[in-house]
ChimeraX commands (.cxc) that place a marker at each C-alpha (Angstrom):
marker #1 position 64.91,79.99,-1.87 radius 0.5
marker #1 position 67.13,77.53,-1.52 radius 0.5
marker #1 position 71.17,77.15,-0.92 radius 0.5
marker #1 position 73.49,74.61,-1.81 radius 0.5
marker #1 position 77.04,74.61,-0.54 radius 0.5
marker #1 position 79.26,71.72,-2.20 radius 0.5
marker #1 position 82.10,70.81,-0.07 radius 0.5
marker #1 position 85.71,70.57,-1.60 radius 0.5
marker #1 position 87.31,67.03,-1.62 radius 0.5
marker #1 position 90.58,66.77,0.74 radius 0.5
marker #1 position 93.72,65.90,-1.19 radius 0.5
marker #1 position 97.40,66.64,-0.41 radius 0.5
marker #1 position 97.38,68.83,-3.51 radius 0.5
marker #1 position 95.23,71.25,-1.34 radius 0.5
marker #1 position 97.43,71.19,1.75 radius 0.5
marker #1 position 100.43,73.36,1.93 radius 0.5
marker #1 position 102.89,73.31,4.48 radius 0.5
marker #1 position 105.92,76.10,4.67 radius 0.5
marker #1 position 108.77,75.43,5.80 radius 0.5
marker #1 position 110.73,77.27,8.53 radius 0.5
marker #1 position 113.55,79.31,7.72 radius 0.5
marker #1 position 116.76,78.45,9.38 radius 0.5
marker #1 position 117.03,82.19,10.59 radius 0.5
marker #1 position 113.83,82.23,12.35 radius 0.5
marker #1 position 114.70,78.92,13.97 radius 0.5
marker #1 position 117.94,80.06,15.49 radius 0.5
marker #1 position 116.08,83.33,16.63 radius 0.5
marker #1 position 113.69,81.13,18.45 radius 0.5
marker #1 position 116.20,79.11,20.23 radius 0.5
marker #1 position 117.72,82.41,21.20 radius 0.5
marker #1 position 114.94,83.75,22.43 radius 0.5
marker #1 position 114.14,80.39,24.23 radius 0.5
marker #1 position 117.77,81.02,25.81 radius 0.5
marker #1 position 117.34,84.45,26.67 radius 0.5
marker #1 position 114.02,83.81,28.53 radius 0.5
marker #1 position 115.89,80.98,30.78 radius 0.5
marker #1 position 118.95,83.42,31.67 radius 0.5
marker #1 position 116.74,86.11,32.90 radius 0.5
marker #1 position 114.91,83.59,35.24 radius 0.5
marker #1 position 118.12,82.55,36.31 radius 0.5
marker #1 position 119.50,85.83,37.23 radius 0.5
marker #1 position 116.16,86.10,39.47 radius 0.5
marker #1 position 116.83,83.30,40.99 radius 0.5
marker #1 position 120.90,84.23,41.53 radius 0.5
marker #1 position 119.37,87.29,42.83 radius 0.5
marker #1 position 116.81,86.35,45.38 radius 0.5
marker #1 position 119.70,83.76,46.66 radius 0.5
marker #1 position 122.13,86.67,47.53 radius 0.5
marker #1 position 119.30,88.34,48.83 radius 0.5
marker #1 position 118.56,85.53,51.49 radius 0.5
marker #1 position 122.40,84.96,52.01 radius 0.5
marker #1 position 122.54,88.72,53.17 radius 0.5
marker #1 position 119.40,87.94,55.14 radius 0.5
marker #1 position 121.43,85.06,56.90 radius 0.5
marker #1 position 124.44,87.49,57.29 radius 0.5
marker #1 position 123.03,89.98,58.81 radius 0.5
marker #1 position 121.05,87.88,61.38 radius 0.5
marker #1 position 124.58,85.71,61.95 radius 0.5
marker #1 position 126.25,89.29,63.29 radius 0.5
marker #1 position 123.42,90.13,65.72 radius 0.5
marker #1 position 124.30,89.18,69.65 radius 0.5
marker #1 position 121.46,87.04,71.02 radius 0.5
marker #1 position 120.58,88.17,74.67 radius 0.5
marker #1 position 118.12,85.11,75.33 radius 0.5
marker #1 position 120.35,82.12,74.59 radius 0.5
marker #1 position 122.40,80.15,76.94 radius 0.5
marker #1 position 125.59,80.18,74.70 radius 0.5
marker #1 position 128.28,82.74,76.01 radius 0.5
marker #1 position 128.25,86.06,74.36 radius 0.5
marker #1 position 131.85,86.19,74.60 radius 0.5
marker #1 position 132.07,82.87,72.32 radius 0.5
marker #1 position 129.36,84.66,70.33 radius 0.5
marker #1 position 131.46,87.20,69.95 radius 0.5
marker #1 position 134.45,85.97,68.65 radius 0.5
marker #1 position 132.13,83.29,66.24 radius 0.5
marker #1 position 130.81,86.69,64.29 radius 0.5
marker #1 position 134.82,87.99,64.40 radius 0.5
marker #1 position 136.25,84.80,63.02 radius 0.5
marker #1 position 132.97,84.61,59.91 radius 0.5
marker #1 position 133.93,87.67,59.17 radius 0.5
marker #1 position 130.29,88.46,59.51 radius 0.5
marker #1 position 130.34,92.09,61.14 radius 0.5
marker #1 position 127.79,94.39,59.96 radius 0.5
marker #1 position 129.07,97.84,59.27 radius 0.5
marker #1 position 127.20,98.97,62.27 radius 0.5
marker #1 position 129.31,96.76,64.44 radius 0.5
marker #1 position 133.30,97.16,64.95 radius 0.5
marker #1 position 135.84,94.94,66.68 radius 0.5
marker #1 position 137.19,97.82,68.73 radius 0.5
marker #1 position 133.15,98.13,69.54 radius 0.5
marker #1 position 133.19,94.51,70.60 radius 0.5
marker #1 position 136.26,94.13,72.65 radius 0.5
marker #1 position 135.15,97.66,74.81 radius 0.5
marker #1 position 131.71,95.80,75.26 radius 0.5
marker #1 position 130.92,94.88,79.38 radius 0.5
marker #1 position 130.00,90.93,78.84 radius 0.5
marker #1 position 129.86,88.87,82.24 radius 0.5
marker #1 position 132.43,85.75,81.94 radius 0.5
marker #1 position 129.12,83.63,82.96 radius 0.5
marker #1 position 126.18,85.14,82.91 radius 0.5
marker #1 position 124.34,82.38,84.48 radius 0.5
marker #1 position 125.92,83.41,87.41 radius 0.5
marker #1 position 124.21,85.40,90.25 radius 0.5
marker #1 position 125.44,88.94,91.40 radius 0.5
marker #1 position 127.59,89.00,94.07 radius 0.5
marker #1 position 128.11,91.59,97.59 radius 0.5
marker #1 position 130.65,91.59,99.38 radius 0.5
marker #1 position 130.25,93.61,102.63 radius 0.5
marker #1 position 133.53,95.21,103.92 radius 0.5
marker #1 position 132.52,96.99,106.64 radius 0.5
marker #1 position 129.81,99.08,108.06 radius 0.5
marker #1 position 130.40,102.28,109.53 radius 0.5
marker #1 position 128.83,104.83,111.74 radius 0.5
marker #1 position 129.63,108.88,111.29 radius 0.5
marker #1 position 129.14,111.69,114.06 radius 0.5
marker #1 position 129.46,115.32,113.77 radius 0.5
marker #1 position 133.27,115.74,115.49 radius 0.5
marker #1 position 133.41,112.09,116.88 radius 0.5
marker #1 position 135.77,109.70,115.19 radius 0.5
marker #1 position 134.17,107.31,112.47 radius 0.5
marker #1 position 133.17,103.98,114.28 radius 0.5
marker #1 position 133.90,101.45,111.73 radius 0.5
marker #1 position 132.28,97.51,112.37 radius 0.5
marker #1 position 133.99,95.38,110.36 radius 0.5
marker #1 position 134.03,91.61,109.29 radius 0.5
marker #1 position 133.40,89.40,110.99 radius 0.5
marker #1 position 130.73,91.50,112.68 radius 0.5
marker #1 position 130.74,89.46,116.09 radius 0.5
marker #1 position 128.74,91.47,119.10 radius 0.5
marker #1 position 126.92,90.48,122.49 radius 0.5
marker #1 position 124.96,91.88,125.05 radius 0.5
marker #1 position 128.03,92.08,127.52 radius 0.5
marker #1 position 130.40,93.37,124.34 radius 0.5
marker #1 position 128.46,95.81,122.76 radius 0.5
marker #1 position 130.10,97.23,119.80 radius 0.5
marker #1 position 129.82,100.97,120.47 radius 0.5
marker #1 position 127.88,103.85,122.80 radius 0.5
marker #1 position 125.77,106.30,120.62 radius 0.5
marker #1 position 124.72,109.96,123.01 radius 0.5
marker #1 position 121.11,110.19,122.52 radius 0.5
marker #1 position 120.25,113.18,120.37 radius 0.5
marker #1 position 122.68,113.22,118.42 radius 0.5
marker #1 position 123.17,113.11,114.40 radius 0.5
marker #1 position 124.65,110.23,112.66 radius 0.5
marker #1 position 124.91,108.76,108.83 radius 0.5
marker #1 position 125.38,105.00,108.10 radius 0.5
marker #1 position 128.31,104.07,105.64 radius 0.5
marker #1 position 128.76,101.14,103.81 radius 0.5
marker #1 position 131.88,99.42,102.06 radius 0.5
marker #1 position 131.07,96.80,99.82 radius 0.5
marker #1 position 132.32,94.77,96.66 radius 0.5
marker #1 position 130.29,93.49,93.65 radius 0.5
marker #1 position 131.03,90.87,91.60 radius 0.5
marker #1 position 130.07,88.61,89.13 radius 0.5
marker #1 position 126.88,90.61,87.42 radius 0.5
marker #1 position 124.81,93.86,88.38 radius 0.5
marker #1 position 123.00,93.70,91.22 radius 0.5
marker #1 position 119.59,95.41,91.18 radius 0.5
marker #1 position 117.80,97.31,94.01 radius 0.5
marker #1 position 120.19,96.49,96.45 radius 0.5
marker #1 position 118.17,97.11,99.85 radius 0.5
marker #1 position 119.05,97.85,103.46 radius 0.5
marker #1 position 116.81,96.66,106.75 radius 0.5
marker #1 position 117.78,97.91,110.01 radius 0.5
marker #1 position 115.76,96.44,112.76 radius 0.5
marker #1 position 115.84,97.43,116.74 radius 0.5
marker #1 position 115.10,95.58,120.19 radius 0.5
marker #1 position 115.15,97.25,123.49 radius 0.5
marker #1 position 114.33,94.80,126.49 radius 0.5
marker #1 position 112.92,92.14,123.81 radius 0.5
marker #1 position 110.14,94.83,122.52 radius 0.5
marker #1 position 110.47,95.97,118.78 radius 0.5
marker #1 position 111.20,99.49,119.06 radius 0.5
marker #1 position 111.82,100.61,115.02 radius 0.5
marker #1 position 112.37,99.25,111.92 radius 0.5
marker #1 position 114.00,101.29,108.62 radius 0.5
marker #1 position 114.64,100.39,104.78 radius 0.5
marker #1 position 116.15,102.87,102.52 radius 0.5
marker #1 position 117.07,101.49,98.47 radius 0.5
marker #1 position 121.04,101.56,98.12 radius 0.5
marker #1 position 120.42,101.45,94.42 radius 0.5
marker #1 position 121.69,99.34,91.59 radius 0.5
marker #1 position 125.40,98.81,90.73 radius 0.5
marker #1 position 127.87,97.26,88.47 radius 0.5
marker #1 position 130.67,94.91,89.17 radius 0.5
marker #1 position 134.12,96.05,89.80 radius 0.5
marker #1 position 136.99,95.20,91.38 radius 0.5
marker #1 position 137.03,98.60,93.37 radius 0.5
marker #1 position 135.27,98.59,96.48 radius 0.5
marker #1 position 131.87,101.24,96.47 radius 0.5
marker #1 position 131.18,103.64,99.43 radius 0.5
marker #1 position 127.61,104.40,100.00 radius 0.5
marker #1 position 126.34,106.70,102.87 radius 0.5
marker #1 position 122.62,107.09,103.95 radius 0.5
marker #1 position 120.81,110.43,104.60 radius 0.5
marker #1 position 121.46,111.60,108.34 radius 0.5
marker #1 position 119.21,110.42,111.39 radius 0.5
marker #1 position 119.22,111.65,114.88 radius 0.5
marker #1 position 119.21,109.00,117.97 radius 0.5
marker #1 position 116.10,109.22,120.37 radius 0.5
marker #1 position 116.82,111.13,123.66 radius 0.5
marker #1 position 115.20,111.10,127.14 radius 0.5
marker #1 position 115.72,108.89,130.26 radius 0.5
marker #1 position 113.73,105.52,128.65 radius 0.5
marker #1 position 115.47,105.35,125.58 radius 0.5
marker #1 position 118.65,105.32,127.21 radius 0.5
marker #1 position 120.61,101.76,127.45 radius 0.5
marker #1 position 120.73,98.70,125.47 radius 0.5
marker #1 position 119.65,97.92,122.07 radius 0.5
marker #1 position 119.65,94.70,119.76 radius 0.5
marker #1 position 120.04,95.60,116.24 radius 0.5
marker #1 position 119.79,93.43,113.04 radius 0.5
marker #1 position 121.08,94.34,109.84 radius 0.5
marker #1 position 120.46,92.95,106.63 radius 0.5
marker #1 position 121.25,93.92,102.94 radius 0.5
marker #1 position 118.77,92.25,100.06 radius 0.5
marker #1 position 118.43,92.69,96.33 radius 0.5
marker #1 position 114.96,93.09,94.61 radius 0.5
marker #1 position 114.60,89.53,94.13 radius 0.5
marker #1 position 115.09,89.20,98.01 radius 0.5
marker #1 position 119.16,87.38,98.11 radius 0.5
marker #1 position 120.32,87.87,101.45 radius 0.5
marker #1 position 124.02,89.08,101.22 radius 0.5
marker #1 position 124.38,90.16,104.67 radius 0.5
marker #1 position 122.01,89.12,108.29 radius 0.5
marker #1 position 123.73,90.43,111.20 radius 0.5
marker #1 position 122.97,90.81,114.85 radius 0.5
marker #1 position 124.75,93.72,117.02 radius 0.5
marker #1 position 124.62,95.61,120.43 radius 0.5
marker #1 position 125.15,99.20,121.49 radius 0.5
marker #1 position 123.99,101.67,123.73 radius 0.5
marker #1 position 122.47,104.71,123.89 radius 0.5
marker #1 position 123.74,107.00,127.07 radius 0.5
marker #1 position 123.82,110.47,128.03 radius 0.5
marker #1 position 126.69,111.22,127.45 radius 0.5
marker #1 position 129.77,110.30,125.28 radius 0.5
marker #1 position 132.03,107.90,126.63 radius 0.5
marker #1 position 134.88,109.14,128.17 radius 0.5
marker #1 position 137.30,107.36,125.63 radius 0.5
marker #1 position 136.03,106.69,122.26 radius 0.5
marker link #1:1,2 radius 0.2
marker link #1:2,3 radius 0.2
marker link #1:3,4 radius 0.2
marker link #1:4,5 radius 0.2
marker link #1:5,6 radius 0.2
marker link #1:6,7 radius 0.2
marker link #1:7,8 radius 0.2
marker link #1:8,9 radius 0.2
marker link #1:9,10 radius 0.2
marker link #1:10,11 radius 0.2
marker link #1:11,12 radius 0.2
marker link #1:12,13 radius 0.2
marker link #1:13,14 radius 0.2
marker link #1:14,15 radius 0.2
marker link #1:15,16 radius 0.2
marker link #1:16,17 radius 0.2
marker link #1:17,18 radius 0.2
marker link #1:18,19 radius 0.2
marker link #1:19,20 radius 0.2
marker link #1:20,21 radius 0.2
marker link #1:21,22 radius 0.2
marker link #1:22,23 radius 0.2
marker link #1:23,24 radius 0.2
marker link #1:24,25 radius 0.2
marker link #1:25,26 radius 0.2
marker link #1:26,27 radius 0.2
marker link #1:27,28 radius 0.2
marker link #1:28,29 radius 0.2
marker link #1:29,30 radius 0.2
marker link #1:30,31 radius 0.2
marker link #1:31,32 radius 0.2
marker link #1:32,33 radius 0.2
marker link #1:33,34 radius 0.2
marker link #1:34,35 radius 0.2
marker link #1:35,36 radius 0.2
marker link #1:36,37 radius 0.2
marker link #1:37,38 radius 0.2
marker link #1:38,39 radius 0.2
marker link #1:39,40 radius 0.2
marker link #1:40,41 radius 0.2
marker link #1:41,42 radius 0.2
marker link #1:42,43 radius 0.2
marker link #1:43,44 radius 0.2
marker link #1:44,45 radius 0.2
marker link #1:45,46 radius 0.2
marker link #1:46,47 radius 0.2
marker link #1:47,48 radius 0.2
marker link #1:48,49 radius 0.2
marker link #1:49,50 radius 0.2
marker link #1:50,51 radius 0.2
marker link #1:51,52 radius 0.2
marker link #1:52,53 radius 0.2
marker link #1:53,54 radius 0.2
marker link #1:54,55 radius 0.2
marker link #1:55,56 radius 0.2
marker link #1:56,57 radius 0.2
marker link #1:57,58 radius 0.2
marker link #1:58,59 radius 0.2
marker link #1:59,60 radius 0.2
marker link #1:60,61 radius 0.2
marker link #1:61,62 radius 0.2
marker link #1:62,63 radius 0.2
marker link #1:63,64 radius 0.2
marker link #1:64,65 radius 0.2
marker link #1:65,66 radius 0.2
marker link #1:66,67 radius 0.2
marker link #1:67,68 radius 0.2
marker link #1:68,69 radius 0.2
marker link #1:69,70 radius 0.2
marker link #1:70,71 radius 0.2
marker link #1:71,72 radius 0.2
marker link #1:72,73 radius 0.2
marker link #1:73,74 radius 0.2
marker link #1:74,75 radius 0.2
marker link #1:75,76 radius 0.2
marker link #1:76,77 radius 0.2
marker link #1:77,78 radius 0.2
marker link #1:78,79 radius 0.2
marker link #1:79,80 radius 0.2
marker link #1:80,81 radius 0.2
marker link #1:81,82 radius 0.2
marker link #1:82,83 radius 0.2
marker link #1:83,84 radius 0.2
marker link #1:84,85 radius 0.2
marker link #1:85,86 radius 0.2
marker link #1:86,87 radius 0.2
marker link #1:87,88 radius 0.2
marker link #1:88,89 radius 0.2
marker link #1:89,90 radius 0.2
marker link #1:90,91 radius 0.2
marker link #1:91,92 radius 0.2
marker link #1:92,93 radius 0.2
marker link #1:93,94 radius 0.2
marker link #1:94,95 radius 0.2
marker link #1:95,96 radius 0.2
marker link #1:96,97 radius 0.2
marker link #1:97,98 radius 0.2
marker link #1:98,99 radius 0.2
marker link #1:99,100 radius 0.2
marker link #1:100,101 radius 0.2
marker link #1:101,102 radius 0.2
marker link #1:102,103 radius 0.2
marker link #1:103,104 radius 0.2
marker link #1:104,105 radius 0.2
marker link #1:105,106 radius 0.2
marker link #1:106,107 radius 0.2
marker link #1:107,108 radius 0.2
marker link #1:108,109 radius 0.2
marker link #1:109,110 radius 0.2
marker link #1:110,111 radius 0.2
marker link #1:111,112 radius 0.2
marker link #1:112,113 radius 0.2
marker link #1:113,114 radius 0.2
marker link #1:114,115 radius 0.2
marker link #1:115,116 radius 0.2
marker link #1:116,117 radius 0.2
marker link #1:117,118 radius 0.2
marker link #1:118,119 radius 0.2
marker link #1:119,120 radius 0.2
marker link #1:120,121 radius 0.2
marker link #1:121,122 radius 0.2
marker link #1:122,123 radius 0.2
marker link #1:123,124 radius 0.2
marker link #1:124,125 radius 0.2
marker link #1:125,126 radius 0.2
marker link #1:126,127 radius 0.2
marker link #1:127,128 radius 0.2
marker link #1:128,129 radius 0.2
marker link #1:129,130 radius 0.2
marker link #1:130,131 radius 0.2
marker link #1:131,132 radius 0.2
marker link #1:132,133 radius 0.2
marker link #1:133,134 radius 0.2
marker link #1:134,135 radius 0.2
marker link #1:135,136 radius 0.2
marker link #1:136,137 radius 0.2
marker link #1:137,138 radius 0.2
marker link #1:138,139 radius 0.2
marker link #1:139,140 radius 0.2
marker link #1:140,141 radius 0.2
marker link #1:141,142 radius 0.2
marker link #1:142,143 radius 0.2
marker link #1:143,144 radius 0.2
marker link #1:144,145 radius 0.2
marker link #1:145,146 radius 0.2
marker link #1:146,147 radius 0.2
marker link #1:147,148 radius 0.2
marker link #1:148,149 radius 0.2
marker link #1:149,150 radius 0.2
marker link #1:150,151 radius 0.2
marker link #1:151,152 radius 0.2
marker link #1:152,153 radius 0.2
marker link #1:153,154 radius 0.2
marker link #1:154,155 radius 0.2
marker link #1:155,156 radius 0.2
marker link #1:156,157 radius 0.2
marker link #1:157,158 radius 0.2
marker link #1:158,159 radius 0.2
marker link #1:159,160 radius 0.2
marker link #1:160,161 radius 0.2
marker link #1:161,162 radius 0.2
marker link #1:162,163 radius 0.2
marker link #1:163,164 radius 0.2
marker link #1:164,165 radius 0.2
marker link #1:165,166 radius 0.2
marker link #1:166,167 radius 0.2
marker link #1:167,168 radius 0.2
marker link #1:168,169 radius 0.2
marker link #1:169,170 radius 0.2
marker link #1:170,171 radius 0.2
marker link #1:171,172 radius 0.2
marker link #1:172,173 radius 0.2
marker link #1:173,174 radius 0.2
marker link #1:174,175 radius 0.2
marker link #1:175,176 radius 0.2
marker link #1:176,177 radius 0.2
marker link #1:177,178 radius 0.2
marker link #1:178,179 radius 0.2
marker link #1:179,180 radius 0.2
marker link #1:180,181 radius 0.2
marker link #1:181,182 radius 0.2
marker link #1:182,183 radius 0.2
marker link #1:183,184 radius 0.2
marker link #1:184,185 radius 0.2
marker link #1:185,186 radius 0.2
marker link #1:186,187 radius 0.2
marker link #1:187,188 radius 0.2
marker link #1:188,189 radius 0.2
marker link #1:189,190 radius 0.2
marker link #1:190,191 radius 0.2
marker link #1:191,192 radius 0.2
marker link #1:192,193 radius 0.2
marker link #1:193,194 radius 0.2
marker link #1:194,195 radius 0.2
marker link #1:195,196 radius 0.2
marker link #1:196,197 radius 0.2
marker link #1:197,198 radius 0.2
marker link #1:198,199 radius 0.2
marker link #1:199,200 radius 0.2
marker link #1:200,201 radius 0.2
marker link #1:201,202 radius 0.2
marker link #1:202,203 radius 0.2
marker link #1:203,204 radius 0.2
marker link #1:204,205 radius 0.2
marker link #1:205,206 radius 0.2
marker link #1:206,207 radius 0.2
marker link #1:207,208 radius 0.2
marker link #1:208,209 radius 0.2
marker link #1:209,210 radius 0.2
marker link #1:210,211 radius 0.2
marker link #1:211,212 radius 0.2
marker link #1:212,213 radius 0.2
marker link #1:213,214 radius 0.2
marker link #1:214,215 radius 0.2
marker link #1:215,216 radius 0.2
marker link #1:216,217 radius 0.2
marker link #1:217,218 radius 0.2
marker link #1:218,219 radius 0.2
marker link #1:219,220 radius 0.2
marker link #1:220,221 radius 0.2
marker link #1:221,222 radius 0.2
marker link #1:222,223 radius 0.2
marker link #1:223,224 radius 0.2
marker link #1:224,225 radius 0.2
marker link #1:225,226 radius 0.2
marker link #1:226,227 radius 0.2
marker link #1:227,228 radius 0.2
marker link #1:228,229 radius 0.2
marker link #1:229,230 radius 0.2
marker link #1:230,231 radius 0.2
marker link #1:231,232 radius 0.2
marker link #1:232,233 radius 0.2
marker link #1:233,234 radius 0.2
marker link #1:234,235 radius 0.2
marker link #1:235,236 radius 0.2
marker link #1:236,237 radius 0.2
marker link #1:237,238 radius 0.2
marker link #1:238,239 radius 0.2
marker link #1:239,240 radius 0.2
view
């Protein structure tokens, strides 16, 4: 079996072309338009988005930078870019150092000795002492508390420290450090008193010591390195 297939000659009579109809052409372009304002709006959209990224970050303080937080401050005020979490009353009651490159500051007032029913026995600055001027006379067994005065300025000082060394006749005799603690600056002066201690008693610990003070922070700034005498004696002295 055979099959023959005959091919149909090409002419323009046999191609036929139809027109577009003006309505369908304008709903084309329309749709054309639509399709190009919705990407639009996307993009509209994701730009507010990233502006209220920017915003947001704009309003946040930023701890690690050299720039002044106080100038910080007032840049996010004057932007007008405060995030509701944030107010200006908020702001102006914040505790920002003027420099915070600066390093705390202690001021030492005075240092003072307390005794059960003796009056207080204050050394105060300049704390000048010598073996033939000895500052005070301590009775041997008896209780006494340390108290110190002192001023802070500048930023908080951390782990403030005291170290209380003592000489009799040259030898080392005792050493003590007790943690003051951490405070912030103020123009007020604090008062910090150590737990009560008892002088040694008995005939060789009576007579003349060398002491040396000095007050540290955790990162080891001296802020105070004295050197003092007293004694240690039987009895009271007769006139205080």
């Amino acid at each position: 079996m055979s099959i023959s297939i005959t091919a149909l000659p090409v002419s323009q009579d046999n191609i036929m072309v139809t027109p577009l109809k003006e309505n369908e052409g304008q709903e084309e372009m329309k749709r054309t338009n639509d399709h190009d304002k919705e990407e639009s709006n996307v993009l509209e959209e994701g730009r507010r988005h990233n502006l209220h990224l920017d915003t947001r970050k704009s309003s946040t303080l930023d701890l690690s930078t050299k720039v002044s937080l106080r100038l910080q401050i007032e840049d996010i005020k004057d932007n007008n870019k405060l995030t509701p979490t944030w107010s200006t009353n908020d702001l102006l009651n914040l505790h920002v150092p003027k420099d915070i490159s600066k390093d705390p500051e202690v001021k030492i007032l005075s240092i003072s000795i307390k005794c059960p029913g003796r009056p207080e026995i204050v050394l105060a600055e300049p704390f000048v002492s010598s073996p033939k001027a000895c500052l005070f006379t301590l009775k041997e067994g008896c209780k006494y508390r340390l108290k110190f005065s002192f001023i802070v300025s500048n930023k908080d000082v951390v782990g403030l420290k005291y170290i209380n060394t003592l000489w009799k006749a040259g030898v080392r005799v005792d050493k003590t450090e007790a943690i003051l603690g951490s405070f912030r600056p103020k123009e007020e002066p604090y008062s910090y008193e150590l737990n009560e201690d008892t002088t040694p008693s008995g005939m060789f610990v009576r007579g003349l010591y060398c002491a040396k003070i000095k007050v540290v922070d955790n990162k080891g700034k001296c802020y105070l390195d004295i050197k003092y005498y007293f004694e240690i004696q039987k009895n009271w002295p007769l006139s205080p």
